[in-house]
C-alpha positions, 0 to 999 in steps of 0.5 A: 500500500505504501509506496513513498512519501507521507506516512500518515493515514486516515484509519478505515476501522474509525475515520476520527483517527489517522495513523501515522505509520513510519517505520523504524529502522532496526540494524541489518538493514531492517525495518520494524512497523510502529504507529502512532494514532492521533484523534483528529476530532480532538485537535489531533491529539495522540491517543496510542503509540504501538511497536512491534520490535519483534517483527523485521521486514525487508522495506519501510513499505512493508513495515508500515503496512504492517504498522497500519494493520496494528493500528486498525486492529487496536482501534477496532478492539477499543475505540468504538465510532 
């Protein structure tokens, strides 16, 4: 899904929050996903940051569409529209 530029997304679960999925680069060339997710109809105000340090891909693509797969699971499991 990613391909270059803006990491930030508006989320599909909940369109009250956007995910800003940029990935965080691991040694060896890695990339591990990470989100962090704002409320924008709160002035954008953070609300969670998660990481997931165990898993490793190849490219920042696929590390952040790992990252926004993260996002919209917790959004789904605890922020109701």
């Amino acid at each position: 899904m990613f391909a270059t530029g803006s990491w930030v997304v508006r989320a599909i679960t909940n369109p009250a929050y956007s995910l800003d999925c940029a990935p965080e680069r691991l040694g060896n060339n890695k990339w591990s996903p990470q989100v962090t997710i704002y409320h924008d109809e709160k002035e954008r105000t953070f609300k969670r940051a998660l990481f997931a340090r165990a898993l490793a891909f190849e490219t920042p693509q696929e590390a952040a569409d790992a990252a926004r797969a993260l996002g919209e699971r917790w959004l789904a499991e605890n922020e109701r529209q």
